[in-house]
N, C-alpha and C positions, 0 to 999 in steps of 0.2 A: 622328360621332354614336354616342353607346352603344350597345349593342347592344340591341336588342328581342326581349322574348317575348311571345309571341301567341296565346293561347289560341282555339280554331279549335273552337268546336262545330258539328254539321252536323246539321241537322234536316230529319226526313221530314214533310211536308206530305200531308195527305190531301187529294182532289180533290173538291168539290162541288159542288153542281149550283144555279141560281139558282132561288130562289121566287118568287113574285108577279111572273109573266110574265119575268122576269130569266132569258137565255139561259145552260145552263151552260156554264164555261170549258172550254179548250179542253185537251187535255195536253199537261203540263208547267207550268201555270201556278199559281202556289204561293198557296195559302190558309194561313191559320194562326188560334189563336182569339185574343180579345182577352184580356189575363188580367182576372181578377176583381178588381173593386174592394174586394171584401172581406176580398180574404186579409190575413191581421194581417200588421203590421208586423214586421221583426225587432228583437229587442233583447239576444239575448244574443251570445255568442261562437257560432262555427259550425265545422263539423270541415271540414278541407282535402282534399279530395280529386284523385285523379293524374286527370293529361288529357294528353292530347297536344300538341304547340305546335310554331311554327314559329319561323323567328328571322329578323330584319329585311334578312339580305344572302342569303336566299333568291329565287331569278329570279321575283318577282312584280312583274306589270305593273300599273298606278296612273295612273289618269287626271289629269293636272295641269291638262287646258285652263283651268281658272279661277284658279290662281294668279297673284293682282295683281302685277305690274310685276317687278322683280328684286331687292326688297328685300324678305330672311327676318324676321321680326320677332322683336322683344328678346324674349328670355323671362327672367325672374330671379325664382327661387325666394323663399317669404316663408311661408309657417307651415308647422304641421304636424298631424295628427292621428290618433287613435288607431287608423282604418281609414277604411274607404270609405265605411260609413252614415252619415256626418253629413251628407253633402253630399244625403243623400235616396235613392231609385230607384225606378223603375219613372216616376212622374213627378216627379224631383226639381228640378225647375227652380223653385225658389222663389225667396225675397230672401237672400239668400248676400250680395249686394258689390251697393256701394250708393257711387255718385261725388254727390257737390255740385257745382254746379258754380258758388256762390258764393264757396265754398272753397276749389275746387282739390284737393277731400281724396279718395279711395278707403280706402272701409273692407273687409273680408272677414272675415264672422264663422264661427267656425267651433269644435266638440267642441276639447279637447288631449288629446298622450297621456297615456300611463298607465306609469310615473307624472306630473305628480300626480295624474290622474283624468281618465280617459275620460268624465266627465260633467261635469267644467270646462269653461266656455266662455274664448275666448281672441278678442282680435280682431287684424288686421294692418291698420296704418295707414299710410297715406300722405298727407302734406300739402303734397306737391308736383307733385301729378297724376301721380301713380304712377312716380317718377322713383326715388324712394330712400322706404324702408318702416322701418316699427318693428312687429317680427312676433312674436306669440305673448304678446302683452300680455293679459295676465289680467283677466280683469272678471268672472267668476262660481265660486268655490268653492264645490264641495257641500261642505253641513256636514249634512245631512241626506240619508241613503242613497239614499232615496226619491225624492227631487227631482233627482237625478241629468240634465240637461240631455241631451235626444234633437233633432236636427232642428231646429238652433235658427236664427232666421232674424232679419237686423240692416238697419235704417236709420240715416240720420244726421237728428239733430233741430238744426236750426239755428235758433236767434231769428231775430224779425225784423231784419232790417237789419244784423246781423252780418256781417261780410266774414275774422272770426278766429277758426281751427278752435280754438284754444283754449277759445275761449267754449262751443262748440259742443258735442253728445253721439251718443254711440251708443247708440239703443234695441234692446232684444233681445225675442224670443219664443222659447220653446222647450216641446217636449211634455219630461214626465214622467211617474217611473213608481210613485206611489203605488197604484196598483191600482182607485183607487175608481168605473171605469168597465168591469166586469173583465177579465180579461187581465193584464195591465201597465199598461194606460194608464188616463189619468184625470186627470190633471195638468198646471197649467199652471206653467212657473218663466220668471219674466220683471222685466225690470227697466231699467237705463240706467247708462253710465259715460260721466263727464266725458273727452273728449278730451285735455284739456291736462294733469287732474291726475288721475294713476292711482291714487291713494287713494279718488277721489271714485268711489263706486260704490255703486250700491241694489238690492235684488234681493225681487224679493215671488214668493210660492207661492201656487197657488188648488187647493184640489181641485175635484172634481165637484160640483155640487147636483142629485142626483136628483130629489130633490124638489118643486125649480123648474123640471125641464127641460133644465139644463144637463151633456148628457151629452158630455163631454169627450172629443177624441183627438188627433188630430197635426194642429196648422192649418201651410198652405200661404200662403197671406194673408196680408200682411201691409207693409203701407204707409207712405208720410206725406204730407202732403198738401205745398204748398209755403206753405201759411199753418199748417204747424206741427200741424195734426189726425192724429194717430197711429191706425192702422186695422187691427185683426187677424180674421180671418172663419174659421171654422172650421163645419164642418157636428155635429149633433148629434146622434152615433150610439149605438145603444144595442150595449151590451158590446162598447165598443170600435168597432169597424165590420161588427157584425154585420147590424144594421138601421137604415135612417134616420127618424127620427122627428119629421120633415116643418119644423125650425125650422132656421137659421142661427143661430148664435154669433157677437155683433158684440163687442167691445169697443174704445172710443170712447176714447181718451188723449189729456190736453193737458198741459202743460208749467205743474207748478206753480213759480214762481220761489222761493218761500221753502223749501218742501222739496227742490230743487234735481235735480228727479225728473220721469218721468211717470207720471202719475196717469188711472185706468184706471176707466169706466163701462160696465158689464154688461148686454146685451139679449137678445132672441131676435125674431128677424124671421123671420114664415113662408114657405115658399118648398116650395109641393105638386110635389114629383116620385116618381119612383119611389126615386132614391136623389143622395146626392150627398155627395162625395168630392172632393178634390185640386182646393179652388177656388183662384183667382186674381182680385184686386184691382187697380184703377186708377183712375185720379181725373182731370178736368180740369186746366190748372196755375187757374183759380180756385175750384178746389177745392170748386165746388159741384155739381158734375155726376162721379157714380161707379156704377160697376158692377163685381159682385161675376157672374165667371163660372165656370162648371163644364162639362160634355158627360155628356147621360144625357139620359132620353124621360120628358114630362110627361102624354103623350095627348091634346097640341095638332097634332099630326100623323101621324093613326089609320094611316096606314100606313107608319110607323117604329116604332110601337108595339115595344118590347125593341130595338130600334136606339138607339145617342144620336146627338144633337145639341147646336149649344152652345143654354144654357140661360142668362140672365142677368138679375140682381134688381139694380134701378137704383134712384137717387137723384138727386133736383133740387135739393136744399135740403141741400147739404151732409153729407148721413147720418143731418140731423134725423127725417125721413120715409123709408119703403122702398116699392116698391110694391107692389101688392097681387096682380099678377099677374105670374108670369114672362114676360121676351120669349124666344120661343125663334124661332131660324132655321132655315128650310125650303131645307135643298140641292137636293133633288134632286125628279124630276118638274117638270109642265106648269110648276107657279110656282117652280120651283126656282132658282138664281142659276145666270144663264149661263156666265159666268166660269169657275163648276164643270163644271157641265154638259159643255164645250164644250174646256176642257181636253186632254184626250187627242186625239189624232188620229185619223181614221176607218182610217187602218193599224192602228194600236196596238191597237182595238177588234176590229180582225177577227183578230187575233193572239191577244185571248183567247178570243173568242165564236162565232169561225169569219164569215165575209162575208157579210154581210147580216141575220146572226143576231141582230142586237141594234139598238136605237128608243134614243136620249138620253134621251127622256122615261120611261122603262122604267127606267133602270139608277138603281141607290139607292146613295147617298154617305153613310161617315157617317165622324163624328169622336171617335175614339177620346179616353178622360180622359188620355192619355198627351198628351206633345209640343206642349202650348199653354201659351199666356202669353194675357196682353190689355194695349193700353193706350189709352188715352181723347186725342180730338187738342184743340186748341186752341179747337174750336168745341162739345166735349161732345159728341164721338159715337164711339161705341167701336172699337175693331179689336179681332177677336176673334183671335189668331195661332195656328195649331193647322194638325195635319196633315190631309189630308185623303183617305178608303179607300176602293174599290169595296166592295158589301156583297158577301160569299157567297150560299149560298142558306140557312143556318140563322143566327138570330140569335147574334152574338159572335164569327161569322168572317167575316175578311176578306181580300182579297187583298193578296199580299205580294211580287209578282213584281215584279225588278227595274221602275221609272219606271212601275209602274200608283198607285204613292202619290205625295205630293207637298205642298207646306207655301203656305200663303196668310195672308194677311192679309184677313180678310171684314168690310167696313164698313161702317159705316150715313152716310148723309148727312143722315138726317130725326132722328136721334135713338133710332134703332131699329125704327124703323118697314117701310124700305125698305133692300134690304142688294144690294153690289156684293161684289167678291172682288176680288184682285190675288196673280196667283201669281207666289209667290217662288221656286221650282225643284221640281224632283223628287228621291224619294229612289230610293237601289240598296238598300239595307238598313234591314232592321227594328229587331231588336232585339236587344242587346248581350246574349252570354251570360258571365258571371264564373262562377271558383268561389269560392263551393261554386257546384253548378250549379243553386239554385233564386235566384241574384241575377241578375237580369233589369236592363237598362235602354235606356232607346229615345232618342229624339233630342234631347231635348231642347230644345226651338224655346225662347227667349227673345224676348224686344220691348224696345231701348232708345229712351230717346226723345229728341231735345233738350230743354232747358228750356223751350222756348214750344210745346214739340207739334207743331212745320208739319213736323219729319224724323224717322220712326223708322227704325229700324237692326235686323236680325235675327241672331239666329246660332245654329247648330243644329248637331248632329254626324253625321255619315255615313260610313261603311266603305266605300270603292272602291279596293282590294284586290284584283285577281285571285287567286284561291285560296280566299278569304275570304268566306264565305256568309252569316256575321251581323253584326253592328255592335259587333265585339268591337277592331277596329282601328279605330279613328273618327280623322280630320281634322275639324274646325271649319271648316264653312263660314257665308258672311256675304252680308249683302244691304238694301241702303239704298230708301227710299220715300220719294219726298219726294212726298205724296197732294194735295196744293195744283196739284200740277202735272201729275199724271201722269206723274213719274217714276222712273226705277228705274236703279240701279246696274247696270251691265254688268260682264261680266269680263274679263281680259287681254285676250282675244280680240276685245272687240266684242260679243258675245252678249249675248242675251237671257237671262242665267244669273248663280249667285251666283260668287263668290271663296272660295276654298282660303284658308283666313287661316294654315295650322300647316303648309302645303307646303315640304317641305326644311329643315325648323325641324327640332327637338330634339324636337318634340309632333306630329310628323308619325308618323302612325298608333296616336299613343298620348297624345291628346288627351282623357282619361276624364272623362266627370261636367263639363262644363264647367258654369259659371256666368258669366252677362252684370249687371252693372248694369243698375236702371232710368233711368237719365240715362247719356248719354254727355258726354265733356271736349268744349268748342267752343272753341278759338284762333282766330279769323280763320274762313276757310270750312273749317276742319279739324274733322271728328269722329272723336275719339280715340276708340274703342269699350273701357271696362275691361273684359277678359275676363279668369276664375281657370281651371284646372285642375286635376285630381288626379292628380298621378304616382303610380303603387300598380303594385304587382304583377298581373296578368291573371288571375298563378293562386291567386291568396289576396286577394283583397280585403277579408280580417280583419287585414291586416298593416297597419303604422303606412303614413300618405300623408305626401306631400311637397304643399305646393301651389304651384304657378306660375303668375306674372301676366306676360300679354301688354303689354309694356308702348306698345308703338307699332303695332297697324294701325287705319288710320284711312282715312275718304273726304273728296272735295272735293266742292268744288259743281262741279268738271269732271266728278266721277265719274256723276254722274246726268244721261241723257240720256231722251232719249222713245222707248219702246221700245214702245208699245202696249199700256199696262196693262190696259185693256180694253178690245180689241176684236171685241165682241160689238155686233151692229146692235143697237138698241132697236125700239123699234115708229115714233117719228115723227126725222125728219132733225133737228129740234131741241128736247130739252123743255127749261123753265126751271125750276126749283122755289121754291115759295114759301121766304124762308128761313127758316132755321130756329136759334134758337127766334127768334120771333115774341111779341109783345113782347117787347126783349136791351138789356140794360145793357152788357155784356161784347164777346162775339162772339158772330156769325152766320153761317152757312153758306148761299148760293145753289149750287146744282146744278145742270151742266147738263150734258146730253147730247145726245152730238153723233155721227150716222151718220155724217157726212163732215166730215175736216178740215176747219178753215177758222180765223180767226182770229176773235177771241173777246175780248170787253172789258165794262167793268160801265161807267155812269155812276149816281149819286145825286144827286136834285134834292130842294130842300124845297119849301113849300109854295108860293113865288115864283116858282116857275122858275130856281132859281140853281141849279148845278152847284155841288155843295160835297165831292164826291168820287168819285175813280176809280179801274178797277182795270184794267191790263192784262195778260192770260195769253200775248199774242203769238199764234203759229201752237200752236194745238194741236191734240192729234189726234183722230181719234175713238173714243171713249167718255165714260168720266164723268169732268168737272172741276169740284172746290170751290174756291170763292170764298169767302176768308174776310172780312166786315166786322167792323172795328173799331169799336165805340161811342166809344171814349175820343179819337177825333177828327170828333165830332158830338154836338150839343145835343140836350137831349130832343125828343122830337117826333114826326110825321109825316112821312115821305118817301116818294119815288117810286123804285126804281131803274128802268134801261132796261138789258138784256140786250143788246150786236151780238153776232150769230154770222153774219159773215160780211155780207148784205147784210142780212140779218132782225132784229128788234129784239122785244123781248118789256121790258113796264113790268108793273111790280109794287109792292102798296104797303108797308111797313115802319114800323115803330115802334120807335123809341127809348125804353128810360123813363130 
């Protein structure tokens, strides 16, 4: 293995005291603030400065227990770029690399060097499921200074019915720096390049419309549906990200055939918060159920008030319609999600709070804009993916002390309505410090998903390092959900815990900036997870990056076992829920929960008595399990389901249209 450097910043934490009945910590236990959402972005060049570092055959010990089975995974280099800001920071986990999985293709869009231009876009493609790549293929020259390409983020658009990447394209988004928002930004330069023919390529530029509302800056957003709907959300801040000026920036692209392009409709959808920043987009796969999410306080939960929460502005009708009110989730308190709640251990609690010093229904959770993704499952109900922090006692800090944080998946089963959790691990480190030393980056949590939505896939970064006090040496860790089932990925060990995916690899503690696809490869019960990186230097992150693609770690349907995803009692031994949506064409979700294992099955009768379909979940365990119903094998109509859990039966009635 080459040798590593490792940039090793060590931060003093000040100790504070809880408000709003919140016991203070205990000493030694580390707070830190959250950074501001406002601070501008960078855009020029930055001066290098001396630090101290350590180097990788130094006697530091590294916890492995989660690295899967005995096999290191492929790593093999594929583009390159001018530094580290392309890839984003602070919350960089946007749409970077993007797999079909009608195609077989992985793309990874990304800034080139300089020359020929730090604001050229370039992309790396693979049409063989990330086997063998064609890297640093050109699809955007600035010809104009100004439209210089910043954070630019790619999909793949595939016709329907297509099964030949040739046919096929890559759509781009990226900020620009005309000024007309001021600052630097203001700009949007976006466009799409044919796959098959590198000639073929189109590129349009938008400025700001003040005038109209549309106050332009860096969108994070950015989609496609799998009926071809192209999706970019950015929030609408004035001078730059000084103030939020209470609209969403939608632009709405479909696939013109004759101009051999997509072609882009302009909106503003309201969405009253205090501010909003760094959102994240997903879609149903029938592409009529979406939600655009963020973390920040609306004043729908008076005693969060300057704390965030996720925050999210939904769609039924495809992105036709928005709604008119945010759904925001309530962690923490009497109706908070248990899940959260219940988390930590009553050890752990007295370790910050001192024994007996602290009530579950007391302590306040919130979710930083950093470290989430979302993605939408097969029945139209979201996962919100994000970290998740005890509060401090002053609004904007929070605790940082090794495994008091930790990463979930929070879902709804009704459609938003009523929300579960499923934690995916804890973290040991915060946040990644580079130089210069105001580039900050944190975990980066991603969400892939299969093509049908029933399995998502996580992957985030974490420092566990002895020596190493921030998250400036990160591994890639991973973690599979099959939420149909209540299941979850374990590690080497058996545990209730994620997998080291870069352990004893080449990107082992220097795993920077990852990026996950929104789809993972499916061969038989194999999920291939595309993952990139950025090889860079620790102590100049203005220096040119290398990128690397994980070419093979992947899970079976051996790997996900029933581990208790949540087990949190309810209030009754069994509810059923109505499903949801009611009237469905499509799919449907029944939810049940269950205080005590037992085995668990659906039947559907029409209106004769005839049994015309069923569903078996086997021995499952206790907490919450969805059932998903398929419309496309049943007529329209009226039916009845019947609920067993165990000797109990619960009938409920449904509609087809």
């Amino acid at each position: 293995m080459k040798k590593l450097l490792l940039f090793v910043a060590f931060i003093a934490f000040g100790l504070f005291a809880f408000s709003q009945g919140n016991p203070p910590v205990q000493p030694g236990v580390k707070v830190a603030k959250v950074p501001d959402q406002r601070a501008m972005a960078k855009v020029a060049d930055v001066a290098v400065k001396a630090s101290s570092f350590i180097s990788a055959d130094a006697n530091h010990q590294v916890d492995f227990s989660g690295y899967k089975g005995t096999d290191i995974v492929t790593i093999i280099p594929i583009g390159n770029s001018a530094n580290a800001y392309g890839y984003g920071y602070n919350n960089g986990a946007a749409t970077f690399v993007w797999a079909d999985q009608n195609l077989n293709t992985v793309q990874n869009l990304h800034r080139m060097t300089s020359p020929p231009h730090s604001g050229n876009l370039a992309i790396d493609i693979s049409v063989d499921g990330g086997i063998t790549w064609e890297v640093n293929r050109e699809i955007y020259n600035v010809t104009i200074e100004e439209y210089r390409a910043r954070y630019p983020q790619g999909i793949i658009y595939n016709p329907e019915g297509n099964t030949d990447p040739n046919n096929a394209y890559v759509g781009y988004f990226a900020a620009s720096l005309d000024g007309s928002n001021g600052g630097s930004w203001g700009s949007y330069t976006y466009g799409s390049a044919n796959i098959g023919d590198p000639t073929d390529t189109k590129v349009h530029y938008q400025t700001s419309d003040l005038a109209n509302g549309y106050y332009q800056g860096i969108p994070t957003a950015y989609t496609v549906t799998q009926q071809g709907d192209v999706w970019m959300a950015d929030a609408s801040l004035l001078n730059s990200f000084e103030e939020y000026l209470g609209d969403i920036i939608m632009y709405h692209g479909t696939f013109d055939e004759v101009e051999g392009d997509i072609i882009y409709e302009k909106s503003l959808v309201p969405a009253a918060c205090d501010y909003a920043r760094y959102l994240k987009m997903a879609f149903s796969p029938d592409g009529q159920t979406g939600f655009i999410f963020w973390s920040n306080f609306d004043g729908s939960i008076p005693y969060m008030d300057d704390w965030s929460y996720p925050l999210l502005l939904k769609t039924d009708d495809g992105g036709d319609t928005w709604a008119d009110e945010l759904i925001s989730i309530e962690l923490s308190g009497e109706d908070g999600i248990e899940a959260i709640k219940n988390w930590l251990s009553d050890e752990f609690l007295d370790e910050l709070f001192g024994p007996g010093a602290w009530n579950r229904d007391d302590l306040m959770y919130t979710t930083p804009y950093f470290n989430s993704d979302i993605a939408v499952d097969a029945a139209g109900n979201p996962h919100v993916c994000t970290s998740v922090f005890l509060c401090a006692d002053d609004p904007g800090y929070i605790i940082v002390t090794p495994e008091s944080f930790g990463m979930f998946d929070i879902y709804s089963y009704d459609g938003g309505v009523t929300w579960d959790a499923a934690f995916l691990g804890s973290l040991n480190s915060y946040d990644g410090n580079f130089e210069p030393d105001d580039f900050d980056e944190f975990n980066r949590l991603q969400v892939a998903t299969t093509w049908d939505h029933t399995k998502f896939f996580y992957t985030w970064l974490d420092t566990r390092l002895e020596g190493v006090d921030d998250n400036s040496a990160p591994d890639i860790y991973a973690r599979g959900f099959d939420w149909q089932n209540s299941k979850m990925t374990v590690n080497e060990l058996g545990e209730d815990a994620p997998n080291n995916v870069t352990a004893f690899s080449e990107a082992m503690w220097q795993a920077y900036f990852q990026a996950t696809s929104a789809y993972v490869l499916v061969n038989d019960d194999v999920y291939t997870i595309p993952i990139v990186y950025e090889d860079l230097d620790p102590l100049n992150v203005a220096d040119p990056v290398q990128f690397k693609y994980i070419q093979d770690f992947s899970y079976t349907d051996d790997d996900f076992q029933i581990v208790g995803v949540n087990e949190i009692i309810k209030t009754n031994k069994v509810d059923v829920s109505q499903n949801y949506p009611n009237p469905f064409s499509n799919f449907s979700t029944i939810t049940v929960k269950l205080e005590l294992a037992t085995e668990l099955s659906i039947e559907i009768f029409n209106l004769t008595g005839q049994k015309v379909y069923d569903v078996s979940n086997g021995h499952s365990t206790a907490g919450t399990h969805s059932i998903i119903i398929d419309a496309s094998k049943l007529s329209a109509g009226v039916y009845f389901y019947t609920v067993h859990a165990g000797e109990q039966t619960f009938t409920k009635k449904m509609i087809v249209k």
